[in-house]
N, C-alpha and C positions, 0 to 999 in steps of 0.2 A: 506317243513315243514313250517307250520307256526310262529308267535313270543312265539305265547304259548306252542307248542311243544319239545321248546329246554331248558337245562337246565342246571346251571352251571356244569363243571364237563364231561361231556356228549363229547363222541367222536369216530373220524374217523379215518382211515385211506384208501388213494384210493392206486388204482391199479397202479402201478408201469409205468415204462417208461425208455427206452434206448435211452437218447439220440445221434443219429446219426450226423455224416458230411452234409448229407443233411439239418438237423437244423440250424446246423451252418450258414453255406453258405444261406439258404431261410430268416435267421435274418439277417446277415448283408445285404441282399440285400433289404430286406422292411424297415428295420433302417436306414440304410445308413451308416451304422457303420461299418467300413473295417478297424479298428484298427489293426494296423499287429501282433497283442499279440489273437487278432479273427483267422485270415485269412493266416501268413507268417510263417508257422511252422520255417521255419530256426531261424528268430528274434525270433518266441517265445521260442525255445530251449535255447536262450542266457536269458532268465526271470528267476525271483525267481519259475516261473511256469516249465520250467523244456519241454515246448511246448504250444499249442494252448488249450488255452481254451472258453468256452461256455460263449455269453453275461452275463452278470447279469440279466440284464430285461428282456431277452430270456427265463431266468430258471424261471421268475416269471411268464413269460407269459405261461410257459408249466405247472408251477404249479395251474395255474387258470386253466389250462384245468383240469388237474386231478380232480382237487377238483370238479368241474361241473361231472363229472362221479358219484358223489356219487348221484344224483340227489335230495340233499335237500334243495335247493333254485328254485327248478322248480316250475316256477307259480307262486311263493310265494315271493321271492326277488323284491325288488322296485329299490333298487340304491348299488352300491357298493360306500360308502362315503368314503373309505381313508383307507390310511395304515401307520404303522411305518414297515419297512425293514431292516435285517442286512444280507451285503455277510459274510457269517460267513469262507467258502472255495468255491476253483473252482471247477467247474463240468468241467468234462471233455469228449471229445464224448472218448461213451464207457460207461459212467456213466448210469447207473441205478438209480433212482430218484423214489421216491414217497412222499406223503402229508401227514403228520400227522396233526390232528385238533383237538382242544379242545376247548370249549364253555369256555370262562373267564368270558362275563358277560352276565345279559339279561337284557334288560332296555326299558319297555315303555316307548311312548312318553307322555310327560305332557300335551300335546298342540294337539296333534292328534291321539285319540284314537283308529285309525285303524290301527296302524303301530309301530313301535319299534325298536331299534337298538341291535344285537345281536353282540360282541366283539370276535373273534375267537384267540387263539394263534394256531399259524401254524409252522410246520416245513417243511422245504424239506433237509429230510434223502437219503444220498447215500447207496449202494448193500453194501458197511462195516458197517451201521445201521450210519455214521457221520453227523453231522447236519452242512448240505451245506448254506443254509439262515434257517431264521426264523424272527418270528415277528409277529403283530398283522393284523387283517385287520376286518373293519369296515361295517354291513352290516343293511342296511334297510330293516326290512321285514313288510310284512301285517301283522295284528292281525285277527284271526277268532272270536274273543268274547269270549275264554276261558280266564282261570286267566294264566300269564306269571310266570315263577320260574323266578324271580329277583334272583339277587347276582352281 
């Protein structure tokens, strides 16, 4: 989609996702992150977590995959600028995950009129409908010459 396509208000949801052991394990090993509350079920039995649960930035990184399923940044996305994040609960493997999204704002740019920043709020809801993170994230898109729905 492009900058002028989208509009406050306006939203998604992608297709779901279980995350597995295999996740697990394939993050802590390209992070390097082997925190034993990841990886030592026994220690993590002894947490407020009760066992092992899924990184944080793992479940952000599985939620940027989902949200790419909806395919409405294809072509059309220039830069992913930034985010605000909250872990709101753990995911845990076994968890069922998908993205809620909602357009917050839409904002040409001042300075370059081929492009604009679109504000999304995002959740990532577990299979009990409970909101695991959420927060905003910031996105560059192209302009095609139509007029943008600001808000």
């Amino acid at each position: 989609m492009f900058l002028t396509e989208f509009s406050v208000g306006q939203s998604w949801v992608t297709p779901a996702r279980t995350i597995t052991e295999a996740d697990l394990v394939n993050f802590a090993g390209l992070s390097g992150d082997f925190n034993p509350l990841h990886t030592d079920e026994e220690f993590a039995r002894g947490t407020q977590f009760g066992g092992r649960i899924f990184h944080g930035p793992g479940v952000f990184s599985v939620a940027i995959g989902l949200e790419s399923r909806l395919g409405i940044k294809e072509g059309t996305a220039i830069a992913f600028l930034g985010m605000s994040w909250n872990l709101r609960r753990p995911v845990r493997i076994g968890d069922t995950i998908r993205v809620e999204q909602r357009v917050a704002e839409v904002r040409p740019s001042t300075t370059k009129p081929d492009r604009g920043v679109v504000t999304f709020d995002v959740s990532v809801v577990n299979q009990a409908g409970e909101v695991c993170h959420d927060g905003q994230w910031f996105v560059m898109f192209r302009h095609n010459g139509g007029t943008a729905a600001v808000g």
